[in-house]
N, C-alpha and C positions, 0 to 999 in steps of 0.2 A: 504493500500500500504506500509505504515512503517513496518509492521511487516512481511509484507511479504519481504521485503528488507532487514530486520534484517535477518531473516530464514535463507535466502538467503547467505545472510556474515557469519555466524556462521555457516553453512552446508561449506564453500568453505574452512573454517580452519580448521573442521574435515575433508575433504577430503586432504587436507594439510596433516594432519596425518597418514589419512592412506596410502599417498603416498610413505613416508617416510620408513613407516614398510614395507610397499612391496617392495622397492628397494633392501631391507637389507634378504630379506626371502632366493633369491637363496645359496646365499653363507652360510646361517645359517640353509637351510637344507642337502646341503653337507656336510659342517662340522659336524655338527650336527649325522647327521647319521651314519657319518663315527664313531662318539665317541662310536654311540651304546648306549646314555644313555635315559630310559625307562620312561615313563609317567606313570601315577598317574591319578586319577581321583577325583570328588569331594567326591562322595560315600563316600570317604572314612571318610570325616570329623565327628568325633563326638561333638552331641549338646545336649541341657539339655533343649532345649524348653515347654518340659514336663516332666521334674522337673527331668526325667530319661534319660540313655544315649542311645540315638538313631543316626542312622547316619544319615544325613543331605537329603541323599534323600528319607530317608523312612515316616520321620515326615509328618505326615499328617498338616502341619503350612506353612505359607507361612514367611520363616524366610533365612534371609541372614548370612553368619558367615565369620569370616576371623580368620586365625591364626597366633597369637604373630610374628613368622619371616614373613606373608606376610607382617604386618602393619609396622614392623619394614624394609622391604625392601622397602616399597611406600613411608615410610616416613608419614606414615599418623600418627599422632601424639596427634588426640584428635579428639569427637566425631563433632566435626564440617568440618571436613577432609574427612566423608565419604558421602559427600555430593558428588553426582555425583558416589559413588558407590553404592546404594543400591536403590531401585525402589522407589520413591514417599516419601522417606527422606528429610526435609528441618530444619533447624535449624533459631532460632532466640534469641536473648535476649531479657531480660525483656527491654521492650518498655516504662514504665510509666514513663515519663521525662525525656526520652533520653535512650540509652543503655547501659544497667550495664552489665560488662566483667566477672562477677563472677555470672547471673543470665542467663543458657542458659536451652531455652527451646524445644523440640525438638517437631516437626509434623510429621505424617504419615497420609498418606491418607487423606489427609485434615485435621484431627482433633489434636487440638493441642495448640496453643495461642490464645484463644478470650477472655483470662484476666489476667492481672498478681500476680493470686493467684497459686492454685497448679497446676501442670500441667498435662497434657494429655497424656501423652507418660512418665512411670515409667521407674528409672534405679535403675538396682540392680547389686550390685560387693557382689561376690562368694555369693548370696542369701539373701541379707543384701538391703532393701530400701535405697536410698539415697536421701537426701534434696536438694532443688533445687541450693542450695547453695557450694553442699559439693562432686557434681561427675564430673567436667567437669574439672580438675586439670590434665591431658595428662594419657594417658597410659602409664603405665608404668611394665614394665618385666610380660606379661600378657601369657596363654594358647590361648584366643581368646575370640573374642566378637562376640553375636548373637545379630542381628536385628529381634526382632519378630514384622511383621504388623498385623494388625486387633486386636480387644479386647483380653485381656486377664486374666478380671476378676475373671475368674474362680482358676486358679490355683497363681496368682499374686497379685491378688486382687485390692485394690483402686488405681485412678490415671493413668489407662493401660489403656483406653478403646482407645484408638490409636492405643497400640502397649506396648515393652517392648526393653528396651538394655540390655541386660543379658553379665556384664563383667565377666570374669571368670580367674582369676590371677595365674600363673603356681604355681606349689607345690612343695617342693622339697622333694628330693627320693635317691633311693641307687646309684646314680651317682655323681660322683662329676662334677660342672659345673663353669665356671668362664666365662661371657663377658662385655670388656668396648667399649662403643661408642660415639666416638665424631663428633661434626662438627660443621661448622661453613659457615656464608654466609655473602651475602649482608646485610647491614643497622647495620655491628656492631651486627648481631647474632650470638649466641654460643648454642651448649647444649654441655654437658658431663653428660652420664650416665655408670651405674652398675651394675651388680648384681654377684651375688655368693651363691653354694649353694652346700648342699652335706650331704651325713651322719657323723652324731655327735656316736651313737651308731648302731653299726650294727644293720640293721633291724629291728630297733626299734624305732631308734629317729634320724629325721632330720629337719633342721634348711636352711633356704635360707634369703637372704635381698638384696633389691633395694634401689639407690637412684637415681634422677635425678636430676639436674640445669640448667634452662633454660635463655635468659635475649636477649633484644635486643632493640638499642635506637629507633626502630619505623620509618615510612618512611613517616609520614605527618609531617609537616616543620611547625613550629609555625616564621611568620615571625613579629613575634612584637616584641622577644625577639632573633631571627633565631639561634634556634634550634631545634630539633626533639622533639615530643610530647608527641607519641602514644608509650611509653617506659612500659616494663614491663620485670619481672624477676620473674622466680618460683623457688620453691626448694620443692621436696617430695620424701619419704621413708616410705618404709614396712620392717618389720621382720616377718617371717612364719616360724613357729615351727609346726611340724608335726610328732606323736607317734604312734607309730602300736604294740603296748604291747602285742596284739594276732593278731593272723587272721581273729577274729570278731569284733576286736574295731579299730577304725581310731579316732584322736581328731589331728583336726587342730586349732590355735593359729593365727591370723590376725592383725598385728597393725601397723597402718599408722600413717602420718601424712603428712602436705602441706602446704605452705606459699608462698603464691605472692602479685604483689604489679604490678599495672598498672596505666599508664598513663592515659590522656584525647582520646577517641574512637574518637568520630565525627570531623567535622569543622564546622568553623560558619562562613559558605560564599554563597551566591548562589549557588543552585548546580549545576550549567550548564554547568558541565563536563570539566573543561579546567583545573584545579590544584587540586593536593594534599596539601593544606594547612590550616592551621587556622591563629585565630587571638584571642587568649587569653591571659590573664592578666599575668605582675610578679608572681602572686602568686603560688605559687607550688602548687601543690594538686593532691592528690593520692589516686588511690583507691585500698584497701588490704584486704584479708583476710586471715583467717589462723584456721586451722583446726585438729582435729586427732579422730581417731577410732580407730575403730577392732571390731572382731568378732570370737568367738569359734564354730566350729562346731566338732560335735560327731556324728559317725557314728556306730551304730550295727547290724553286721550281725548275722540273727541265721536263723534256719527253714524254710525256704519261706517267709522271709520279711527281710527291713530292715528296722530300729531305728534310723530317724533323727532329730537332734536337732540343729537351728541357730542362735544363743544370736548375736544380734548386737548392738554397741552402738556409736555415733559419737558426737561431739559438733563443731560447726562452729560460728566463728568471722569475721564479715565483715563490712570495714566502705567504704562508696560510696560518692563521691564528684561530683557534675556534676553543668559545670558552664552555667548557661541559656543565658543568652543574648550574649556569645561567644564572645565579642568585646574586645579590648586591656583594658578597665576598667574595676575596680572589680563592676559589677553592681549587677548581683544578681543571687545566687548559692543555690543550696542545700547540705543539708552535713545529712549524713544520714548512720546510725549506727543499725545490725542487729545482735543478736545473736540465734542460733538454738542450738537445741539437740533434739534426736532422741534415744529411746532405744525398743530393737524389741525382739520377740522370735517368731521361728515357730518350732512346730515338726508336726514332720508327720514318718505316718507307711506305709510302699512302697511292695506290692510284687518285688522278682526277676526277675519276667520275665520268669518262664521258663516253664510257662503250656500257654493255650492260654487265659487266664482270665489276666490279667497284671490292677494293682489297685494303688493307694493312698487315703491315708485320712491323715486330716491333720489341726491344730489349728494354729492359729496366735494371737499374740497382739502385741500394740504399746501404746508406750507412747511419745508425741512430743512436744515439746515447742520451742515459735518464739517469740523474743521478740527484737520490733523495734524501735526507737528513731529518730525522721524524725527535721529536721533546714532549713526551708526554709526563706531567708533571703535577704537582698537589701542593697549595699554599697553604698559609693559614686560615684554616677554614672553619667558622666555631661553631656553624649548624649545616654541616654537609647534611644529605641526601640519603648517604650508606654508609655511616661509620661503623665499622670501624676499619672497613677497607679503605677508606679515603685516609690518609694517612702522609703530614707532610713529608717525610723520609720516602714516601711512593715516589717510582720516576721509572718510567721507558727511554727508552734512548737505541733508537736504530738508524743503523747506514745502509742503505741500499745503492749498489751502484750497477747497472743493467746497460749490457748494450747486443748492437742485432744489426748483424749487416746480410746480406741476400741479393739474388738475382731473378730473373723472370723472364722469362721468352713466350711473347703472344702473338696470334695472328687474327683476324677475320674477315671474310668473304659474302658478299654476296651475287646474287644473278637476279638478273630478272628475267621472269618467264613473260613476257606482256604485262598482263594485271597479275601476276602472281610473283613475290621475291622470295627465295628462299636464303638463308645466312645461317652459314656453321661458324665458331671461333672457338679457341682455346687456349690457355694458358698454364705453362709450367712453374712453377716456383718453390725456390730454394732457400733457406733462412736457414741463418745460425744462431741462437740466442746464448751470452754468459751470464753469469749476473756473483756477483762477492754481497755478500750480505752478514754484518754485522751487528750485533746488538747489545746490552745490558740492562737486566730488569731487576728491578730492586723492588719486592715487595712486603716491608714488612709490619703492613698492618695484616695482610694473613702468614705472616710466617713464611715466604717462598721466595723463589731467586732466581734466575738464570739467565745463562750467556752464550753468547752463536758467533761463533764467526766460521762463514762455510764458501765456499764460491762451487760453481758448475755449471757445466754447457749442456746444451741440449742443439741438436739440429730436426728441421721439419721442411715438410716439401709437400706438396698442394697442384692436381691437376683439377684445373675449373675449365670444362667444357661448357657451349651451349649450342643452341640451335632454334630458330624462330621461322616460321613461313607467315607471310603476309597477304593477304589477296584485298585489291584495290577495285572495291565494288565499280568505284565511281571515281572521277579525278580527287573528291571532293571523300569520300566515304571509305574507310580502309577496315578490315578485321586482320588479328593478329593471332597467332599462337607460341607463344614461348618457354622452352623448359632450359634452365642455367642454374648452375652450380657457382657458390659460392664461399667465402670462408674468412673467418678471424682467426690470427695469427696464432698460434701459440706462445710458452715463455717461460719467465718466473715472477711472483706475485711481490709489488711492491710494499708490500705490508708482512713482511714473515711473525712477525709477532713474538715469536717462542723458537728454539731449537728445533722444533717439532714441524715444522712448517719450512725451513732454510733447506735452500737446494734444491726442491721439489719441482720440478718443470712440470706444467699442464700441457695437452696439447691443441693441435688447431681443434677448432669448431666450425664446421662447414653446414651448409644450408642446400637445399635442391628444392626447386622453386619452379609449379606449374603453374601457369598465366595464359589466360585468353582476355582479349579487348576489342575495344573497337572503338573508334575515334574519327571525328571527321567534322562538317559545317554541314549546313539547311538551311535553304532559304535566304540564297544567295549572298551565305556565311554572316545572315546575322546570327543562328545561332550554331553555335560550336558547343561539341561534346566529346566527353571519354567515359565509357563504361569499363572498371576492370573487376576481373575474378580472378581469384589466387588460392594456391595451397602451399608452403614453405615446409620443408619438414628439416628439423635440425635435429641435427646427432652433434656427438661427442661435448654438448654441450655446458660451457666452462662456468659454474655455479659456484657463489659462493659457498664454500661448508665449512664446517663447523669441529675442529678437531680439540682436545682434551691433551696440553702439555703435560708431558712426561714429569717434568722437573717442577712446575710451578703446579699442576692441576688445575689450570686457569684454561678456561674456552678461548678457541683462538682462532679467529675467519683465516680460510686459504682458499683459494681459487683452484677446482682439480676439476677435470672429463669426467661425472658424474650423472650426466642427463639425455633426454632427446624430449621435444616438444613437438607440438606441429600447429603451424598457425593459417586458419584458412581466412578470407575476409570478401569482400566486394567496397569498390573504392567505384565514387559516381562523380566528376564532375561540367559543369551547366555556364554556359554566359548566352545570353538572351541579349540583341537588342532590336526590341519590335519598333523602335519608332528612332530618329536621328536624334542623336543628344540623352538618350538614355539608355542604358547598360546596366540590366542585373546578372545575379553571376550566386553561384551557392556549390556548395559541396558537402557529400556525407562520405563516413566510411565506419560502415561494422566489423570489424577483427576479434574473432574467438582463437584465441591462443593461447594454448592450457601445456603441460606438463605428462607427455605419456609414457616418460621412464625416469625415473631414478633408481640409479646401481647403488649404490649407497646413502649412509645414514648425513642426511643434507642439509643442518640445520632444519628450519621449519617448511620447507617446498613437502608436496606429496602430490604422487601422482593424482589428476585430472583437476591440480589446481590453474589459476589463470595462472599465465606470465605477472609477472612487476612490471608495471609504467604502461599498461595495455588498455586504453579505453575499451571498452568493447563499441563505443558508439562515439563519433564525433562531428560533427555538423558547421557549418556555416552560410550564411546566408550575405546579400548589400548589393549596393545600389549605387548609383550615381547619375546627377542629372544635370545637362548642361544647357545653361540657355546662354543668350548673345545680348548682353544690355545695351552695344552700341558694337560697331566695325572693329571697335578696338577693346573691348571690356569682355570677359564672358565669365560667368558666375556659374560652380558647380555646387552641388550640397551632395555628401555621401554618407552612408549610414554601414558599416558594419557589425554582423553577430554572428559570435560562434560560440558552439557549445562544446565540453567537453564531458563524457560520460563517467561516472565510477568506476575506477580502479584502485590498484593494489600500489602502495608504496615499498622500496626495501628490498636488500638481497637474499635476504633470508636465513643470513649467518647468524644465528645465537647466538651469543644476545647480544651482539652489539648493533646489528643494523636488523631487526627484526619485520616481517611483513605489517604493514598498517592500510587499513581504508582510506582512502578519499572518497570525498562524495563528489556526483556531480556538480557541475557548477558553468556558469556561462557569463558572456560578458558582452555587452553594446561599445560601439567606438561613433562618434557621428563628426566631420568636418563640412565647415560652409569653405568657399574658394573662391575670392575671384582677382582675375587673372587678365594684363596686359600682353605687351606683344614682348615686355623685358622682364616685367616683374609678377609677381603673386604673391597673394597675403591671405594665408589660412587662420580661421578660429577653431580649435576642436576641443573635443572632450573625450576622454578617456574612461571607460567605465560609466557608463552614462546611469547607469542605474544603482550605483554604489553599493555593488556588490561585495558582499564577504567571503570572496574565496581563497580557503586551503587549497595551499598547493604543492607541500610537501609536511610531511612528519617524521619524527626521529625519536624514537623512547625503547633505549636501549636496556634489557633485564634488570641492570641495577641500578633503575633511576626509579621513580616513584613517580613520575607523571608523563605528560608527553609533549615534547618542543613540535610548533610549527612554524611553518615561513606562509604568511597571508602576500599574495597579489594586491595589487596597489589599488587604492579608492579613487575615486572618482575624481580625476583631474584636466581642468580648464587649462589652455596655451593658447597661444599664438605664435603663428609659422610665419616668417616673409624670406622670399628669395628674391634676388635681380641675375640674371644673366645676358650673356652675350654671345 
């Protein structure tokens, strides 16, 4: 009956919404009309989801894209924003002792967080792997981003077997281009960004650069010290240097960098829905990191192929603070310190495209190194939570140092049969993981103690085949069928914990994934669609569990091949525009993804439970309507809503990150717009309905209540940009 009552209340403020856009439709197809101005279809988008450039409805992939000025007209600002835009998308952060703001991990189709090692779902900016560390820093001055769902081992290799975010950052060219964009809102938020770009030499050589600054004091109230908590500030930039010396050579130049610094995420209160606030200590504590890269690519055209090459190289710093017992005294925190680096090559040889045979092959390697510093600790604390295990003289103290180099050789092929294509590919690969892992654990409010220092290598190797046929009803209308394998890497666990746990390599976890779709426009591509259905079935799947030190008799999370699941779904989505100047658009996706083995004893998971972090239902809905106030003015109003369904939080380790409910919960966004031929200047609202949603929980066995991190309340800004 509760969920059905929820349903219920969340279906009444979507039709709230959509009451809204229809009030507003007559007057915005009159006008509208009368301007005469022309739609557009999606067709037209170009994507790289197979490594070449196809438009968006021919891709035989069940892949979502958006471009640079839509994300920048939604305001969507980073990959945790398109949640509620793209089918069976859920994001999370790393969960192990709470949520770390610089560790987000993303799902699709159910697969995705069941450890907080590598993750499920790979992101790559302009073709360049990124560490879990080192992508989630906002978008910034971008061409567009693709969501690819289902595995995508074959041309992406390790770590896809989810899916893929394929960012792709604008280029700059014989145009010159100039825009800045501010805004500012509730809670004391700002951004001001930048960019600038244009030719340096004619036709030769061009140069673009972005920056962005973000900051805002946070909207959970810490009332022991009453102030705001959950504060944070970023700051990042690229320079893109781009040379076309001939006709057949292209060399792009990529180099970033990024620095933030975040508050405390969660509270440490009951979560029984009634305040935004915490209750922690004087003590400041911050958690930052700060990063930089780039990447060259060269491109050669000659005879029926092209010549591509992608050198990437990044290093990331992060220190993470997170205080456990949440109360006004310093009782007992961890403080915990990560460094990465990642350096990558791929080339590959591409036909053109221009016979019906269309091909790649193509080599990769990587070299990556993680190296962590963990201080788990206990102050004075005069009314802890669990005495008499909280105990000043308590301290963890581990070193983890992990690295993984490997190779890969891929190819894929297709033909086209007239209206029919058929595409085989495949991919071999090699990895070798070490990892030295040291510790010291002093425990003696129970009496126990011990010490690790171990190192060991592990190697693993991974063939991910696929194969898809296509048949193209219509130029307009395509059905697809796809079956590909896929896989997460293997390793050793950044958290050993205990003697009992050092050493131990888990190994890959691989996915085999059946997909039919069908995708295309009607009605002279005002409306565009994708229906998909899926079955995923994962083995050797890498779960947290739950082992008993030898030495200490203390529970100790390790990540080991303990599982298979299998997640089936249907992913739907819809853009509509019946009249000039207005576009509605909505998407759902149902995902049942349950647990249909566990080999061993796995903390709290049991067979034919759900996955962790798996809506079973997620929806959204919006609209946008454009009228023309004069030749030069045009006024948009948009309304978004999306819902997210009830699931399960947590890896399921005992008891430190233990399985929790969430309920459903949904959310309104509404912007007005209107817009010159240089400028525009947005009002919006965020959370329109000032909702109370949880959106993570953490109440590990020896705490006595349960922390959560609430989504942000309902907040008023204003956008303006000018460009050139």
């Amino acid at each position: 009956m509760t969920s059905i009552l929820t349903m219920g209340h969340s279906m009444r403020r979507a039709l709230c919404c959509a009451s809204l856009m229809a009030l507003c439709a007559p007057a915005a197809h009159a006008q509208q009309a009368a301007a005469g101005v022309a739609t557009g279809g999606d067709g037209d988008i170009i994507v790289t989801a197979r490594k070449r450039e196809e438009t968006l409805l021919d891709v035989p992939v069940a892949v979502s894209a958006f471009s640079g000025a839509k994300l920048e007209a939604s305001g969507i600002a980073n990959v945790s924003n398109l949640i509620g835009e793209v089918p069976s998308l859920f994001t999370t952060q790393n969960q192990t002792f709470g949520p770390a703001p610089n560790q987000t991990y993303l799902v699709l189709r159910g697969v995705g967080a069941t450890s907080s090692n590598d993750p499920a779902v790979g992101t790559f900016l302009d073709g360049v792997y990124q560490t879990s560390l080192n992508f989630d820093q906002g978008f910034l001055d971008l061409e567009r981003v693709e969501i690819l769902r289902g595995p995508q081992g074959t041309l992406f290799g390790r770590n896809t077997q989810g899916g893929a975010l394929n960012i792709v950052t604008a280029k700059p060219d014989g145009n010159f281009r100039f825009k800045l964009q501010g805004e500012a809102a509730e809670f004391d938020s700002y951004k001001l960004g930048g960019s600038a770009s244009g030719p340096v030499v004619e036709d030769k050589l061009f140069a673009g650069m972005a920056v962005q600054y973000s900051r805002t004091d946070g909207y959970l109230h810490n009332v022991t010290l009453d102030r705001k908590q959950d504060n944070s500030n970023k700051l990042a930039g690229r320079f893109t240097l781009r040379a076309t010396p001939s006709d057949a050579l292209e060399v792009i130049l990529r180099i970033e960098g990024s620095r933030s610094r975040y508050g405390y995420l969660g509270f440490g209160v009951p979560d029984d829905g009634s305040k935004r606030y915490v209750t922690l200590d004087g003590e400041k504590r911050t958690s930052r990191d700060h990063g930089y890269g780039g990447s060259l690519t060269v491109n050669y055209t000659f005879d029926g192929a092209v010549l591509t090459s992608i050198t990437g190289a990044s290093k990331t710093k992060s220190r993470y603070w997170f205080d456990f017992d949440s109360g006004p005294d310093l009782g007992n925190f961890q403080d915990q310190r990560t460094n990465q680096s990642l350096v990558s090559e791929e080339l590959r040889l591409a036909s053109d495209g221009s016979g019906p045979l269309t091909w790649l092959a193509g080599l990769y390697y990587f070299d990556e190194t993680h190296d962590q510093d963990r201080n788990f600790a206990q102050g004075q604390c005069s009314a802890c939570v669990f005495p008499p295990i909280f105990d000043p003289a308590n301290r963890v103290l581990e070193q983890t140092k992990l690295s993984r180099d490997g190779w890969a050789a891929f190819g894929q092929a297709s033909y086209d049969l007239g209206r029919l294509d058929l595409t085989l590919g495949a991919r071999y690969a090699r990895e070798t993981s070490k990892a030295h892992q040291a510790g010291l654990i002093f425990l003696p409010g129970i009496g126990a103690n011990d010490s690790f220092d171990g190192t060991n290598k592990a190697s693993f190797k991974n063939f991910s085949p696929m194969a898809s046929l296509a048949m193209h009803w219509t130029d307009d209308v395509m059905t697809y069928a796809t079956v590909a394998r896929g896989y997460k890497a293997g390793g050793f666990d950044k958290y050993p914990g205990s003697s009992a746990a050092v050493g131990i390599p888990f190994g890959n976890e691989t996915s085999l994934n059946y997909e039919i779709g069908t995708k295309g426009s009607l009605l002279d591509r005002k409306l565009t669609f994708s229906l998909v259905g899926f079955l995923i079935d994962i083995h050797d799947q890498q779960l947290a569990s739950t082992v008993i030190s030898p030495t200490t008799g203390v529970p100790v999370g390790v990540t080991t091949n303990v599982g298979s699941s299998r997640s089936k779904g249907v992913e739907f989505e819809l853009q509509l525009r019946p009249v000039a100047g207005l576009t509605l658009r909505g998407n759902t996706a149902y995902v049942d993804a349950k647990f249909r083995k566990i080999t061993s004893p796995v903390g709290t998971h049991q067979v034919g439970d759900r996955l962790p972090f798996v809506p079973k239902w997620t929806a959204a809905a919006g609209g946008d309507y454009t009228i023309a106030l004069s030749d030069a003015l045009k006024l948009t109003g948009s309304i978004d809503y999306s819902y997210v369904g009830s699931h399960y939080i947590g890896n399921g380790a005992a008891p430190f990150d233990p399985i929790l409910p969430i309920k459903s919960y949904d959310s309104a966004d509404a912007r007005l717009t209107v817009a010159g031929a240089r400028w525009d200047l947005t009002l919006f609202v965020n959370n329109v309905f000032d909702s109370f949603n949880i959106t993570r929980r953490f109440a590990p066995a020896f705490q006595t209540y349960t922390r959560a991190t609430v989504a942000p309340p309902r907040q008023f800004g204003v956008r303006a940009g000018f460009h050139y």
